[in-house]
Backbone as CSV, one residue per row, in Angstrom:
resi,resn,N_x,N_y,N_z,CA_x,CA_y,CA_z,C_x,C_y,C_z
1,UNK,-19.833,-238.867,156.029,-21.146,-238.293,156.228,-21.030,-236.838,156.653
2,UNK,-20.059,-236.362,157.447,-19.551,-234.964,157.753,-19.840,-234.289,157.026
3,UNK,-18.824,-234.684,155.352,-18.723,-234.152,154.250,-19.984,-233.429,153.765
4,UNK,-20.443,-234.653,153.887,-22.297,-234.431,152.928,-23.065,-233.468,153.963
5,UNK,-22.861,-233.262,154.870,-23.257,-232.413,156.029,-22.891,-230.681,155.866
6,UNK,-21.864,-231.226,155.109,-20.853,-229.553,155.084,-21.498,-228.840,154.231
7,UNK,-21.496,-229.685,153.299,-21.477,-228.970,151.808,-23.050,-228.824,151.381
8,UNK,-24.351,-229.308,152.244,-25.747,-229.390,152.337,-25.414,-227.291,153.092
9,UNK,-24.595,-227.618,154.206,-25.001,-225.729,155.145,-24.381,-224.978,153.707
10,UNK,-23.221,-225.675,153.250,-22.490,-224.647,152.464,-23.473,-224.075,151.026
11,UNK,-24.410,-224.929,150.610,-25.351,-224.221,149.327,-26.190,-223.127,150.167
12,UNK,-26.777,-223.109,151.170,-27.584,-221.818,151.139,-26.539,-220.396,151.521
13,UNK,-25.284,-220.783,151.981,-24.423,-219.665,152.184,-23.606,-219.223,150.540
14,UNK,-23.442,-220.100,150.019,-23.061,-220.211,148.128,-24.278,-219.425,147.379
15,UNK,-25.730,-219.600,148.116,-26.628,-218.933,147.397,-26.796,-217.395,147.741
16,UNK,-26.461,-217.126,148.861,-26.386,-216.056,149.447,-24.741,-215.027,148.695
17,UNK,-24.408,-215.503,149.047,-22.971,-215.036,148.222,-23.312,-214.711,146.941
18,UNK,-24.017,-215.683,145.826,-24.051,-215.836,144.322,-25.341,-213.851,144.493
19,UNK,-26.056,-214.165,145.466,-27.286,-212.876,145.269,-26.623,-211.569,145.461
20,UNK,-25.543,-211.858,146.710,-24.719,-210.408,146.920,-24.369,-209.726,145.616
21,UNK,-23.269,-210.711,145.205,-22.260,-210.802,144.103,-23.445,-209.919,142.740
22,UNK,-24.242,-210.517,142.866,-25.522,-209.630,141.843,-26.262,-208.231,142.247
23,UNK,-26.210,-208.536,143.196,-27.017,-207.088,143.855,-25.539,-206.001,143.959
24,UNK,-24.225,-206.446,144.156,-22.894,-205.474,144.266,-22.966,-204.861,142.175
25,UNK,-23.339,-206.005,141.474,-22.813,-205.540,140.386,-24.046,-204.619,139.584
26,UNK,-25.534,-204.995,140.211,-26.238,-204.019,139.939,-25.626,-202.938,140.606
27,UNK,-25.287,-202.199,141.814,-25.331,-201.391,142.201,-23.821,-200.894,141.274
28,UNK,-22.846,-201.456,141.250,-21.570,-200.874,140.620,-22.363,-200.603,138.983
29,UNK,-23.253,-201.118,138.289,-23.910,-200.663,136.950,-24.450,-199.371,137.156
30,UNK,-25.554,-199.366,138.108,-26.056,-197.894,138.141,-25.064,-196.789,139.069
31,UNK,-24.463,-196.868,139.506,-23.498,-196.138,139.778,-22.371,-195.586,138.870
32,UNK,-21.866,-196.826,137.997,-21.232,-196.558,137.089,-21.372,-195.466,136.112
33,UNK,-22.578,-196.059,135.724,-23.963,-195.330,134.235,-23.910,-193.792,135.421
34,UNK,-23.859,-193.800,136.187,-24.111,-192.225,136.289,-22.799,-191.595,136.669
35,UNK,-21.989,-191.991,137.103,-20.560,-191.154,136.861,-20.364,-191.205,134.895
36,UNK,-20.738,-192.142,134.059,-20.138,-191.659,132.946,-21.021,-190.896,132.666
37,UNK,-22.661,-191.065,132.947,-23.109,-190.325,131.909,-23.151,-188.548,132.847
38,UNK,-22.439,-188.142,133.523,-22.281,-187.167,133.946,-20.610,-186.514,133.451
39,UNK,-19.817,-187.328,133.273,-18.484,-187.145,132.497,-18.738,-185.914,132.048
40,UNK,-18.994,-186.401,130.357,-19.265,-185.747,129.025,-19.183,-184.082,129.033
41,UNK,-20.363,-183.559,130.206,-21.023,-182.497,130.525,-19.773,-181.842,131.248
42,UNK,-19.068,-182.342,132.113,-18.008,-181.627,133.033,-16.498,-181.568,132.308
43,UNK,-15.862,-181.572,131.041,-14.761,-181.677,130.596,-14.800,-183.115,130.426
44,UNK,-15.115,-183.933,130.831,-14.673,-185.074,130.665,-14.429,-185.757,129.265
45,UNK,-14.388,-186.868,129.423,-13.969,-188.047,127.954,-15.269,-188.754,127.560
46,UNK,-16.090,-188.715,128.951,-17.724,-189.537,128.537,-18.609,-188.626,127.358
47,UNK,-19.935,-189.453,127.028,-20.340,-189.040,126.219,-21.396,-187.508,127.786
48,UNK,-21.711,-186.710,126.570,-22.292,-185.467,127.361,-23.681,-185.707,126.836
49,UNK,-24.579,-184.606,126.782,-26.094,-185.009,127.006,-25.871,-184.854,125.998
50,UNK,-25.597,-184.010,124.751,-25.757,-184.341,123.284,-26.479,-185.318,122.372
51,UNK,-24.810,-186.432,123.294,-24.706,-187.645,122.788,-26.214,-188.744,123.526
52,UNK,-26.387,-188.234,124.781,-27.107,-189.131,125.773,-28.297,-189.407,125.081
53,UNK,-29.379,-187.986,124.893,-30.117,-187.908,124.616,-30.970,-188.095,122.949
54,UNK,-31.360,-188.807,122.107,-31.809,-189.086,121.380,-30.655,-188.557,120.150
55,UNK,-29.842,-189.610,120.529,-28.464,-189.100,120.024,-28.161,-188.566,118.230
56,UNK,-28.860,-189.208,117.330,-29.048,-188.789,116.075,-29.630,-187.094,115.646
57,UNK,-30.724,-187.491,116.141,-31.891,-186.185,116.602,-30.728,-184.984,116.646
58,UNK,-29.682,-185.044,117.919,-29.537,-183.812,118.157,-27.681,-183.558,117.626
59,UNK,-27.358,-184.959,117.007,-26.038,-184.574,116.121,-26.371,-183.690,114.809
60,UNK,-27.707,-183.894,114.780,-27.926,-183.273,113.566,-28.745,-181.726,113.747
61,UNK,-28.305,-181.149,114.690,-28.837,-179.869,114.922,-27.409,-179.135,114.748
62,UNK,-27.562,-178.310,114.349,-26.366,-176.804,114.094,-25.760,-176.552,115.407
63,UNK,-24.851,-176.358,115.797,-24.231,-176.208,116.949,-24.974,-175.298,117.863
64,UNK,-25.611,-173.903,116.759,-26.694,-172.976,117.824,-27.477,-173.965,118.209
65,UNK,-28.136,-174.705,117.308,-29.381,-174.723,117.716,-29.206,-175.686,119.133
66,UNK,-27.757,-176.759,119.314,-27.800,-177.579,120.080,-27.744,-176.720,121.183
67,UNK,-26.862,-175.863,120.732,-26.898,-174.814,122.130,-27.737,-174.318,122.789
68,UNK,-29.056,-173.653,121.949,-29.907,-172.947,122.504,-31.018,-174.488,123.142
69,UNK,-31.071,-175.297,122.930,-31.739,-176.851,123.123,-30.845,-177.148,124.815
70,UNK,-30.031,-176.699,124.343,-28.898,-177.414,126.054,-29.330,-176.053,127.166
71,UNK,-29.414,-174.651,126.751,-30.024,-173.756,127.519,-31.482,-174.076,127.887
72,UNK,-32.145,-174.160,127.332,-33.565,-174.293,127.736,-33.914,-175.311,128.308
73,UNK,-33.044,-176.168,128.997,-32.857,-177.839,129.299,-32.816,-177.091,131.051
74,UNK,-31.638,-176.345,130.466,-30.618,-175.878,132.040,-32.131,-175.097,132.524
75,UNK,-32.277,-173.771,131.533,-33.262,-173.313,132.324,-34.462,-173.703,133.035
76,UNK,-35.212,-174.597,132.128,-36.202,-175.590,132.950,-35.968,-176.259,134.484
77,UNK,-34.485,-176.498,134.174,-34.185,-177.148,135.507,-33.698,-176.350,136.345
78,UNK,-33.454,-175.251,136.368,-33.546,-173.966,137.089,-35.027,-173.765,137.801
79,UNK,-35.981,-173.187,136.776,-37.063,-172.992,136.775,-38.040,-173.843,137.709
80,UNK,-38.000,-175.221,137.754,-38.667,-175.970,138.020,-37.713,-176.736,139.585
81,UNK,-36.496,-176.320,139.966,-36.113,-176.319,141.311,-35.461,-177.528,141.325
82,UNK,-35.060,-178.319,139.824,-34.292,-179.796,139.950,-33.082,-179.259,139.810
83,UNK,-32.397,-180.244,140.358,-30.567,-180.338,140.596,-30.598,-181.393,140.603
84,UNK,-29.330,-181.997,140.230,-28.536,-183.214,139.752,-28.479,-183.932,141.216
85,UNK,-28.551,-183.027,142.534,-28.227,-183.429,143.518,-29.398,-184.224,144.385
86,UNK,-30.772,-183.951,143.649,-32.081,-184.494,143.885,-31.377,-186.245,143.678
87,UNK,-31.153,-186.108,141.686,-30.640,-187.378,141.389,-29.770,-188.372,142.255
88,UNK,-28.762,-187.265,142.849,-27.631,-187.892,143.484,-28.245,-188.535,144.782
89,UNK,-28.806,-188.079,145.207,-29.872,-188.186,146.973,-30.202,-189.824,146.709
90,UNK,-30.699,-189.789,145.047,-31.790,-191.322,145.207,-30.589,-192.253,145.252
91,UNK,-29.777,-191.807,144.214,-28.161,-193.187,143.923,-27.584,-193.428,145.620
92,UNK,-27.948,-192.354,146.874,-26.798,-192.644,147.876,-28.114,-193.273,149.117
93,UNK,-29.526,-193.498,148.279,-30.647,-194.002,149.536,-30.428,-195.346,148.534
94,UNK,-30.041,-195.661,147.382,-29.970,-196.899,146.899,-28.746,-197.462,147.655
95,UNK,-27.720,-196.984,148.087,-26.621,-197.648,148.851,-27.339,-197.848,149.920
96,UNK,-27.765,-197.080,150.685,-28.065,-197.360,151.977,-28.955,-198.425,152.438
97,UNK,-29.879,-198.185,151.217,-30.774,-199.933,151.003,-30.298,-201.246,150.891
98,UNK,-28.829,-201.262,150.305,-28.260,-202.274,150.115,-27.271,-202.542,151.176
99,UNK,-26.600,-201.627,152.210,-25.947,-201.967,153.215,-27.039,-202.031,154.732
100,UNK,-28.040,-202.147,154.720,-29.331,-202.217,155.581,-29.386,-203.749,155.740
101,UNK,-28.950,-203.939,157.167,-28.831,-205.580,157.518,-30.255,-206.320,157.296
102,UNK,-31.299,-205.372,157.501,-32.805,-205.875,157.203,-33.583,-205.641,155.535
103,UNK,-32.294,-206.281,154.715,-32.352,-205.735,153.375,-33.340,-206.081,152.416
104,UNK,-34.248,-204.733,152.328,-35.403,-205.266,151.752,-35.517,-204.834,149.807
105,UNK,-36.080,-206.083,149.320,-35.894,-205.814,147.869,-37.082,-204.880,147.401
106,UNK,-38.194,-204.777,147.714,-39.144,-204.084,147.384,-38.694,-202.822,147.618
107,UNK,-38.079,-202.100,148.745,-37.896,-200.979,148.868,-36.527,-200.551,147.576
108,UNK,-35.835,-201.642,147.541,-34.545,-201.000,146.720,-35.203,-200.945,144.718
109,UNK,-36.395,-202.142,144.960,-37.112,-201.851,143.322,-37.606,-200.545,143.391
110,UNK,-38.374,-199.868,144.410,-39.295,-198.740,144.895,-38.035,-197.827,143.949
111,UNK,-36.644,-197.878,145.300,-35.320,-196.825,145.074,-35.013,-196.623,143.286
112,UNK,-35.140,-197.864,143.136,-34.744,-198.000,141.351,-35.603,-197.201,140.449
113,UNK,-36.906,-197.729,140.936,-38.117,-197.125,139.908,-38.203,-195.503,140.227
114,UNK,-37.631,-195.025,141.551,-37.596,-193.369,141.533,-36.395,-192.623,140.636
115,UNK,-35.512,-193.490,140.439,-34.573,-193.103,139.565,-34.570,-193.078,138.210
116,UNK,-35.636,-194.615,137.702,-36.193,-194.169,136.732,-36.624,-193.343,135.787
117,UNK,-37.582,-193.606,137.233,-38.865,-192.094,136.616,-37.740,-190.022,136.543
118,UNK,-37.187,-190.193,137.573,-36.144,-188.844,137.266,-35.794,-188.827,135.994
119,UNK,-34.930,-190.025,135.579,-34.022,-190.095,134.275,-35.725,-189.777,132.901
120,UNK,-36.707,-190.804,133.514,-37.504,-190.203,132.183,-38.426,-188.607,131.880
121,UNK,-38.327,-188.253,133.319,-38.912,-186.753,133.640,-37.681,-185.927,133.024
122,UNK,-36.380,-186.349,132.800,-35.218,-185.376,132.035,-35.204,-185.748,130.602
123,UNK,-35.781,-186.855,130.105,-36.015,-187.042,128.518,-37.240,-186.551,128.257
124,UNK,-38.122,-186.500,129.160,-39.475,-186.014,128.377,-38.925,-184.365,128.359
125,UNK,-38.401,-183.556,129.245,-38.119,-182.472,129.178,-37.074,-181.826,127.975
126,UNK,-36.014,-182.980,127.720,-35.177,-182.703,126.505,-36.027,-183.096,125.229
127,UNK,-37.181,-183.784,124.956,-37.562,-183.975,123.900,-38.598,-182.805,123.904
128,UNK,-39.439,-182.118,124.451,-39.989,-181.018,124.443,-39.482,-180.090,124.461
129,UNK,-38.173,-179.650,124.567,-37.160,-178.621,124.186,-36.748,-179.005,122.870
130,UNK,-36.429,-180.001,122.316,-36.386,-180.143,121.062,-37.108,-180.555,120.191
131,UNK,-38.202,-180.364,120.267,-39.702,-180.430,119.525,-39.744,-178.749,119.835
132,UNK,-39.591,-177.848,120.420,-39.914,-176.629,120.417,-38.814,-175.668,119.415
133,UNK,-37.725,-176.584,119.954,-36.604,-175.786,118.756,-36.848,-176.082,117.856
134,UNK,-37.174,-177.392,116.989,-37.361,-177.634,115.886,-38.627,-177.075,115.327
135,UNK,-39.870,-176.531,115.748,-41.069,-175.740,115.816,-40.851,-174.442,115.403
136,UNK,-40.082,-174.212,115.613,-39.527,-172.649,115.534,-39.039,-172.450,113.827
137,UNK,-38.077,-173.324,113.297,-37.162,-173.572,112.834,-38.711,-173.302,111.064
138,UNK,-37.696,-172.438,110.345,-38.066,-172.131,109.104,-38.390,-173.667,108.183
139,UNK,-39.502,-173.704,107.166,-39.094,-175.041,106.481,-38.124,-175.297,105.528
140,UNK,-37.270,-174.128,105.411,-35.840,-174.683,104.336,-34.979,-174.843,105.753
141,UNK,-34.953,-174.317,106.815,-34.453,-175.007,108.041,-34.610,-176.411,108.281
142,UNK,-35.954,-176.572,108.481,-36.003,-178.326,108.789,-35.768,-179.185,107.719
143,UNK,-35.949,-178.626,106.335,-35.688,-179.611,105.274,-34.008,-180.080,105.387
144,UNK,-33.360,-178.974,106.352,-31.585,-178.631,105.767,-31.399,-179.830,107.049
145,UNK,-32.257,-179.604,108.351,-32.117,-180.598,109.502,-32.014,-181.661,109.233
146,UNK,-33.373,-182.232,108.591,-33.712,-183.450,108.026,-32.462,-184.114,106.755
147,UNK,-32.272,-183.100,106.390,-30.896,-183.741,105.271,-29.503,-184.351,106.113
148,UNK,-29.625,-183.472,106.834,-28.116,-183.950,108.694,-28.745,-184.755,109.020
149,UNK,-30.201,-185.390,109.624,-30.538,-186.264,110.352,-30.048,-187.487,109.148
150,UNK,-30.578,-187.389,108.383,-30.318,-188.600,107.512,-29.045,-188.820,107.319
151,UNK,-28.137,-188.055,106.834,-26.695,-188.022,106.879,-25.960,-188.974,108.049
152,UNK,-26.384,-188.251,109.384,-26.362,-189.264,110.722,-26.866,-190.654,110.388
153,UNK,-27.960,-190.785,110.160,-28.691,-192.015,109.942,-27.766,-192.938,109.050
154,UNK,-27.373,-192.505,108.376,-26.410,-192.966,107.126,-24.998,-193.662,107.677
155,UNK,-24.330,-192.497,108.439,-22.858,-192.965,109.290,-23.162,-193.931,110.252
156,UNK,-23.862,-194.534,110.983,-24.518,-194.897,111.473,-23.891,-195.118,112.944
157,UNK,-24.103,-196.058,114.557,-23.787,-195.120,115.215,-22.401,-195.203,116.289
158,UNK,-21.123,-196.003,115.478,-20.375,-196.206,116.058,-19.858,-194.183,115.152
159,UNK,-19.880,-193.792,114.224,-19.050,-193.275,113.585,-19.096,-191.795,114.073
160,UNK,-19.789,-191.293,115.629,-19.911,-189.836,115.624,-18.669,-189.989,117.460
161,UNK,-18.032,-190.648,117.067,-16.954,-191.100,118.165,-16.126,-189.737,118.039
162,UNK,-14.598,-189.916,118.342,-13.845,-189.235,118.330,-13.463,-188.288,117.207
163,UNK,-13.225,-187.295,116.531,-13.201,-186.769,115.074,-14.585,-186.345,114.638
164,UNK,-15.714,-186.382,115.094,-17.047,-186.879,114.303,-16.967,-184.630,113.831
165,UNK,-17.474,-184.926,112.844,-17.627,-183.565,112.400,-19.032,-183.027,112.530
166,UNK,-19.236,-182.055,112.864,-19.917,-180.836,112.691,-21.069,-180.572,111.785
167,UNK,-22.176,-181.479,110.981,-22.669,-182.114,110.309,-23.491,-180.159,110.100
168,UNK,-23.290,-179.594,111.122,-24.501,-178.285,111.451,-24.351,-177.456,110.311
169,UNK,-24.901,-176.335,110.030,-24.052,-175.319,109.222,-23.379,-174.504,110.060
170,UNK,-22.227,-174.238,108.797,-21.172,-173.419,109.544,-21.533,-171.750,109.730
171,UNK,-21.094,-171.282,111.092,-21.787,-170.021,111.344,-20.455,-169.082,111.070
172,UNK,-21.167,-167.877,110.437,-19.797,-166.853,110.299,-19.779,-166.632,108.575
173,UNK,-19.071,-166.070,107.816,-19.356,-165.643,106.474,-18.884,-167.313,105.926
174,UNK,-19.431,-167.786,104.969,-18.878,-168.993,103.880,-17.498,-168.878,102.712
175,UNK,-17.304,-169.516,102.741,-16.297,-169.735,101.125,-16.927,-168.448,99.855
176,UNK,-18.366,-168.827,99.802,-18.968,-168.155,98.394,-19.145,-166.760,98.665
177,UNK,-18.960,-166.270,100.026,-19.300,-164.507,100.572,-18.021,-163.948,99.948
């Protein structure tokens, strides 16, 4: 009867354990997801915002144009007083929520959904930088875009990995000059 005694305390401490074990591997996911997706951008091996951001869309822009698209990204976030370190603030109040002996889930959904909303306040800002570059852009320009986007569309999206070429036009005199 001991037995049956033991192992009755031992499920709500097994259930407690099984929630940690979930709440450690959410937190090692979003932690994770933001050391790689910060890689790319610093030398690294991860993918960089290029790739992050509406990834077809902007393999298929000319290397200027990705360039001048990745400036006006930076400058906005200049302009408008965000740093990565705003981002970083919410990822280290999400730890602190989770090592808080009075650990409350509403506040750490609250923590989640502010991180969210950051990550979608930096896509709405990269897709309006590239809706403006592409605005700009001559129509034998966008027709030449649209021929790379499809091209992309075509390789489809394991194939812009390691090697992936340069789909842009090439800048500097051609073969036919």
């Amino acid at each position: 009867m001991t037995q049956i005694d033991e192992k009755k305390q031992r499920r709500p401490l097994r259930g407690l354990l099984v929630a940690s074990l979930a709440v450690n591997l959410l937190v090692l996911g979003v932690i994770g997801g933001a050391v790689l997706s910060h890689r790319g951008g610093h030398g690294g091996d991860g993918p960089g915002a290029k790739e992050r951001f509406g990834t077809p869309y902007v393999q298929a822009l000319s290397r200027e144009d990705r360039r001048a698209v990745g400036r006006a990204i930076r400058q906005s976030y200049r302009d408008g007083g965000h740093t990565l370190m705003g981002d970083r603030a919410l990822y280290l109040q999400t730890v602190e929520v989770l090592r808080s002996d009075a650990f409350d889930p509403v506040v750490l959904n609250d923590t989640l959904r502010d991180i969210d909303r950051s990550a979608e306040g930096r896509r709405d800002l990269a897709r309006a930088k590239l809706v403006e570059r592409i605005s700009a852009m001559t129509p034998e320009e966008r027709s030449a875009y649209a021929d790379r986007l499809e091209e992309v569309l075509k390789r489809g999206p394991d194939k812009h990995k390691k090697g992936k070429k340069d789909l842009g036009p090439k800048e500097g005199p051609s073969e036919s000059d």
